[in-house]
N, CA, C and O atoms as CSV, one atom per row, in Angstrom:
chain,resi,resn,atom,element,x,y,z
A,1,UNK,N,N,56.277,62.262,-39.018
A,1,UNK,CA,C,54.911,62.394,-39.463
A,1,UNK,C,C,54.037,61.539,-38.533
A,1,UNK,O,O,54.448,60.406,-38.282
A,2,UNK,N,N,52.862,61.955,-37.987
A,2,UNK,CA,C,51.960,61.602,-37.317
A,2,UNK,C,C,51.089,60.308,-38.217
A,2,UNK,O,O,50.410,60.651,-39.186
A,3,UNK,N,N,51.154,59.059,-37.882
A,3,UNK,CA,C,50.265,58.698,-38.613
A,3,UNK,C,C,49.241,57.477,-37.669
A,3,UNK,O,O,48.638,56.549,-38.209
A,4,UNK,N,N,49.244,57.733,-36.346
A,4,UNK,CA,C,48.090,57.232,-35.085
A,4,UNK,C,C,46.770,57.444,-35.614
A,4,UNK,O,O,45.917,56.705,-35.124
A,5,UNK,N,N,46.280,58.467,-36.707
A,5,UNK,CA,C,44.711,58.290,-36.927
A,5,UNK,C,C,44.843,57.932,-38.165
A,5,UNK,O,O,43.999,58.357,-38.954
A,6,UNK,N,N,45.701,57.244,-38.560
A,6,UNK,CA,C,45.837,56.327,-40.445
A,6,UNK,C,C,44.715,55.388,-39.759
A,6,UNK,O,O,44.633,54.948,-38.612
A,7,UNK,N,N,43.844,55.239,-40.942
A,7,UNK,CA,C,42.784,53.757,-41.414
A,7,UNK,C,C,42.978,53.230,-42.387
A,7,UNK,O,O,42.401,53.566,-43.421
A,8,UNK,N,N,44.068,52.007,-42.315
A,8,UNK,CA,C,44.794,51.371,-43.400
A,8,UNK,C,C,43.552,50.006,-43.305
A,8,UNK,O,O,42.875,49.455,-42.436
A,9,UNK,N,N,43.844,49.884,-45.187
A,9,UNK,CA,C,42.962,49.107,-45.808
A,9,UNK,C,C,43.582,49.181,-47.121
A,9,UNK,O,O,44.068,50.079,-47.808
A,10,UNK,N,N,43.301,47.258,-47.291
A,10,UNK,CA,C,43.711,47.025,-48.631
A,10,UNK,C,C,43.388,47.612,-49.909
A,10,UNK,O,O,42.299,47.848,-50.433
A,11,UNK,N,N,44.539,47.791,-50.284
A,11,UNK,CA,C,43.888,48.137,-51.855
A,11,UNK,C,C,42.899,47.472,-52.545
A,11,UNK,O,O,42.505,46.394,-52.100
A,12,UNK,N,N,42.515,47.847,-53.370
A,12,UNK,CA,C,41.367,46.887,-54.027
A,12,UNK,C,C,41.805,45.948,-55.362
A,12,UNK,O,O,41.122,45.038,-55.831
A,13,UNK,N,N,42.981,46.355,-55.800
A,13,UNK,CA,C,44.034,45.492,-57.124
A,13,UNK,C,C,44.920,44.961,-56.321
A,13,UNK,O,O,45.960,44.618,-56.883
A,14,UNK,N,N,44.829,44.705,-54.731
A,14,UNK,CA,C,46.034,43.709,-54.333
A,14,UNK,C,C,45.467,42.590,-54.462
A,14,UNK,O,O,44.241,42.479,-54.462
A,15,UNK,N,N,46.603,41.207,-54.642
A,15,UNK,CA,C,46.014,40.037,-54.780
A,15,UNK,C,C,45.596,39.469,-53.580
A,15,UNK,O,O,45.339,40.064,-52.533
A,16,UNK,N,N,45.547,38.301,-53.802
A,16,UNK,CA,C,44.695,37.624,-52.911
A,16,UNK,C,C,45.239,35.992,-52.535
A,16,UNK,O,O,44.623,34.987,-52.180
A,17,UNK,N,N,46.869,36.301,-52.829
A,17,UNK,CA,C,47.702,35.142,-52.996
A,17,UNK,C,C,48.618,35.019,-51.825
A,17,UNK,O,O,49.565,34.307,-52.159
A,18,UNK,N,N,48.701,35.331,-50.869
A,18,UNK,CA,C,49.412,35.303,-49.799
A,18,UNK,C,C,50.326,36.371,-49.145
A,18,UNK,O,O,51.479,36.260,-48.728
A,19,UNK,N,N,49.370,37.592,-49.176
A,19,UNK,CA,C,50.102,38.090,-48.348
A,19,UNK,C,C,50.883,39.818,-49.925
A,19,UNK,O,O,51.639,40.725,-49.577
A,20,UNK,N,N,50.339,39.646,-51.349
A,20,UNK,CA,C,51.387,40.761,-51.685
A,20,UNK,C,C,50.195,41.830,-52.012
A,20,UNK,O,O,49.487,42.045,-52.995
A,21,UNK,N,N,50.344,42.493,-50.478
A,21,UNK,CA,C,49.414,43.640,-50.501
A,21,UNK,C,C,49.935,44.671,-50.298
A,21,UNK,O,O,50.874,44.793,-49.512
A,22,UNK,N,N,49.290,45.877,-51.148
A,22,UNK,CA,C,49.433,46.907,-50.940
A,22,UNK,C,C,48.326,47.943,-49.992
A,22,UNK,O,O,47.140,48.073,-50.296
A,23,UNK,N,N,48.962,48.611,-48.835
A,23,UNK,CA,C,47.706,48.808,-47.691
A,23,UNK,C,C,47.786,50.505,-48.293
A,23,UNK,O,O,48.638,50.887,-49.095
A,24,UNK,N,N,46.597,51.462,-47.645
A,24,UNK,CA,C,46.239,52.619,-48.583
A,24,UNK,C,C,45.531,52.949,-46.781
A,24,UNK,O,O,44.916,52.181,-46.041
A,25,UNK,N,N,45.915,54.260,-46.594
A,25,UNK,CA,C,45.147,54.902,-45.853
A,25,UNK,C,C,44.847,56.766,-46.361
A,25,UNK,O,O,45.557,57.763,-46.493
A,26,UNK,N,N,43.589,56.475,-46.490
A,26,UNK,CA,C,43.536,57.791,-47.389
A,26,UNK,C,C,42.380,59.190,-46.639
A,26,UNK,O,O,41.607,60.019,-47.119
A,27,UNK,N,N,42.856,58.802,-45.211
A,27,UNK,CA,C,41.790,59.382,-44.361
A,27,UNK,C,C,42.448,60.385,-43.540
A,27,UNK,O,O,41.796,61.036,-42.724
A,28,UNK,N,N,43.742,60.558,-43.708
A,28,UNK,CA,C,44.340,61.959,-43.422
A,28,UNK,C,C,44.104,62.922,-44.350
A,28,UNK,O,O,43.942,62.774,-45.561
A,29,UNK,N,N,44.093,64.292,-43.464
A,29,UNK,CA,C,43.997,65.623,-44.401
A,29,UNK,C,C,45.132,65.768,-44.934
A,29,UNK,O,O,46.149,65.606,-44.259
A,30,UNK,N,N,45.203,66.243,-46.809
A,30,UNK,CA,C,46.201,66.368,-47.534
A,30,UNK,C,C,46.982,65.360,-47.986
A,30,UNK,O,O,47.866,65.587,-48.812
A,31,UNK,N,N,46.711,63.934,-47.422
A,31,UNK,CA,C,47.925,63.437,-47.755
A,31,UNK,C,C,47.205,61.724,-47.712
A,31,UNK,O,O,46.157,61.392,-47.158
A,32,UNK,N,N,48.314,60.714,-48.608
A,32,UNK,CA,C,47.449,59.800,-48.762
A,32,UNK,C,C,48.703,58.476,-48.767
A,32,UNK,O,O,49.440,58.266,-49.730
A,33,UNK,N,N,48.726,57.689,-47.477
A,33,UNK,CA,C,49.711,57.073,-46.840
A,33,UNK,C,C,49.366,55.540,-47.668
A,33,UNK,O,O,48.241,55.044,-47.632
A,34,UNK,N,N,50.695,54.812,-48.509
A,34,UNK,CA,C,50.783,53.898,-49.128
A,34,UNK,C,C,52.045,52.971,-48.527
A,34,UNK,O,O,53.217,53.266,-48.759
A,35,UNK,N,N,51.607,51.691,-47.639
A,35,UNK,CA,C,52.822,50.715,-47.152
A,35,UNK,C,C,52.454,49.272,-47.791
A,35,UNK,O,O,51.397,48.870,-48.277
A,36,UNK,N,N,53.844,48.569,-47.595
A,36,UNK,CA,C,53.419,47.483,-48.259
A,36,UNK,C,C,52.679,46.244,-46.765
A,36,UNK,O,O,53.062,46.673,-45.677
A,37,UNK,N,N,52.127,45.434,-46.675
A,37,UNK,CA,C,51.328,45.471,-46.207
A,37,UNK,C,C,52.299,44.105,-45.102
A,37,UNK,O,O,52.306,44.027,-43.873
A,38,UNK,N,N,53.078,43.122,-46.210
A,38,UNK,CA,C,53.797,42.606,-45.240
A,38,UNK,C,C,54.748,42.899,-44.252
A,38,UNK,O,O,54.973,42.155,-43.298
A,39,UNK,N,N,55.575,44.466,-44.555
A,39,UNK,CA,C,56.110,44.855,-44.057
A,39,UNK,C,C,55.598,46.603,-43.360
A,39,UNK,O,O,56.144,47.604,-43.824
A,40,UNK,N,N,54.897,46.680,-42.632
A,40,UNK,CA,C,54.324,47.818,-42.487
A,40,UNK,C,C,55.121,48.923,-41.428
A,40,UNK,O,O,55.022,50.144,-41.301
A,41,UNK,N,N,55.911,47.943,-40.774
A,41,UNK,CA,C,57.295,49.267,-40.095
A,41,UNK,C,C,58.270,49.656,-41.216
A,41,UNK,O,O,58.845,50.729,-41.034
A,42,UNK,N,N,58.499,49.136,-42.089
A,42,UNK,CA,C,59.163,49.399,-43.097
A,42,UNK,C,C,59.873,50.572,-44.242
A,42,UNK,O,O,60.927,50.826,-44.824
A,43,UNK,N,N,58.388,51.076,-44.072
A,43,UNK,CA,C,58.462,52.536,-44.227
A,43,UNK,C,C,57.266,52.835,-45.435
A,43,UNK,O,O,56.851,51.947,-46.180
A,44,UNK,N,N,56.873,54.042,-45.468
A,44,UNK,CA,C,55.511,54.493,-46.004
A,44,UNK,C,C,55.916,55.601,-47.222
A,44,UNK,O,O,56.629,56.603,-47.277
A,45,UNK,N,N,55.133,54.916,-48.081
A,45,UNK,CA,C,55.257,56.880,-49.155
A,45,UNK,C,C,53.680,57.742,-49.196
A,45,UNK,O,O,52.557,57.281,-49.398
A,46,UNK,N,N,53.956,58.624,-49.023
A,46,UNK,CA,C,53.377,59.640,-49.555
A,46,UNK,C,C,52.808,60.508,-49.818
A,46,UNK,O,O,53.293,61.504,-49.281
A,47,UNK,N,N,51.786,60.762,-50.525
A,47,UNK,CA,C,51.308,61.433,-51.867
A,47,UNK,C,C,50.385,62.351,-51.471
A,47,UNK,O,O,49.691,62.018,-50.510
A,48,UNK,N,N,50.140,63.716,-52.092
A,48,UNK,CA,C,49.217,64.721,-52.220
A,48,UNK,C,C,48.041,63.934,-52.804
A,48,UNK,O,O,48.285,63.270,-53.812
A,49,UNK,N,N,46.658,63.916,-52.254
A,49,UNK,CA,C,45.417,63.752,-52.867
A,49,UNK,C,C,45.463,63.822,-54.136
A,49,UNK,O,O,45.400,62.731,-54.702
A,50,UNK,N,N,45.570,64.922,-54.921
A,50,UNK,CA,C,45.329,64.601,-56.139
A,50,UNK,C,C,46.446,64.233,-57.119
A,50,UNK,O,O,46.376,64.603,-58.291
A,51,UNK,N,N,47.662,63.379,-56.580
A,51,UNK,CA,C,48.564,62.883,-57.001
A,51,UNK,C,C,48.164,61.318,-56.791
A,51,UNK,O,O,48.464,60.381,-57.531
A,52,UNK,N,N,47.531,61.289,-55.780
A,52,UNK,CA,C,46.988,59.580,-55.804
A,52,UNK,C,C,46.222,59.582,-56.486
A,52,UNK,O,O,46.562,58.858,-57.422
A,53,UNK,N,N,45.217,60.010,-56.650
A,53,UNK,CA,C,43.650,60.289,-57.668
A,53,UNK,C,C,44.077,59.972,-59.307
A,53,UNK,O,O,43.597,59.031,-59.939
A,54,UNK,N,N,45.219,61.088,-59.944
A,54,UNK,CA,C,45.697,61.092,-60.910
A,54,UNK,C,C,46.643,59.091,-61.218
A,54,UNK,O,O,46.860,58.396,-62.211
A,55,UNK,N,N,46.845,58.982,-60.044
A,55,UNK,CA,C,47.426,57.769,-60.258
A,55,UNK,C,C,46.656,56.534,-60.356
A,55,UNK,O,O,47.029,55.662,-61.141
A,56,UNK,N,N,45.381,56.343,-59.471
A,56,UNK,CA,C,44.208,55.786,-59.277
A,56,UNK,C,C,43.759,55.269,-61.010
A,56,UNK,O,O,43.810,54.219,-61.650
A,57,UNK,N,N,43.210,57.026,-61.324
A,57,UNK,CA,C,43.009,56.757,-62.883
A,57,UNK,C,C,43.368,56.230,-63.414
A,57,UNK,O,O,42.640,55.275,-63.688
A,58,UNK,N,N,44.888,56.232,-64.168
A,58,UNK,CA,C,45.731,56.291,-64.907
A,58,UNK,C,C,45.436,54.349,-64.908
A,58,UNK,O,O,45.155,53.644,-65.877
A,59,UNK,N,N,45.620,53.968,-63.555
A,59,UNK,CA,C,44.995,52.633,-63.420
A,59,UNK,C,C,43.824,51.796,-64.379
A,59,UNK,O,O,43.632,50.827,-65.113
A,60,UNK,N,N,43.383,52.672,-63.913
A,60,UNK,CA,C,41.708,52.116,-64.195
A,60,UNK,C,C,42.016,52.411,-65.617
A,60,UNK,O,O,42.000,51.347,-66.235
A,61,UNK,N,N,42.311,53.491,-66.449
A,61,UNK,CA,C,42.178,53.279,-67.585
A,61,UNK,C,C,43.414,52.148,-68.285
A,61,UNK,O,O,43.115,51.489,-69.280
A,62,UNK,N,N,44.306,52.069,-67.868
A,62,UNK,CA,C,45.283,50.744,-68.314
A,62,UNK,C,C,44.516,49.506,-68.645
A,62,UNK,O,O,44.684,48.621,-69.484
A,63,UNK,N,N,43.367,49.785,-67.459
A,63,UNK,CA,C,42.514,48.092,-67.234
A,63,UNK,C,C,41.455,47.950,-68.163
A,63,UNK,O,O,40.701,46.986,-68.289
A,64,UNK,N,N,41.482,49.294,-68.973
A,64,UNK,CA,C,40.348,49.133,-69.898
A,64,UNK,C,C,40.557,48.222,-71.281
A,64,UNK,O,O,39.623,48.074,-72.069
């Protein structure tokens, strides 16, 4: 998988404690690339757009 035009950026619920981030590049067509941020050769998952979206939510409403 091609991922030279990923624009990885932190999540916005990663902490802020040294390093346990989760990085999100969601600027490819179809598809929405999730690594962990200390280890980023490591390996990547994923997800159909509206499989991240659905997951996104599911978030936000937990936090309610």
């Amino acid at each position: 998988m091609d991922m030279t035009d990923a624009r990885w950026r932190t999540a916005t619920r990663s902490s802020n404690n040294g390093g346990d981030c989760v990085e999100v590049a969601d600027n490819l067509p179809g598809r929405v690339l999730v690594r962990d941020s200390k280890d980023p050769d490591g390996g990547t998952l994923t997800f159909p757009p509206t499989a991240w979206a659905s997951f996104v939510e599911l978030v936000r409403q937990s936090e309610r």
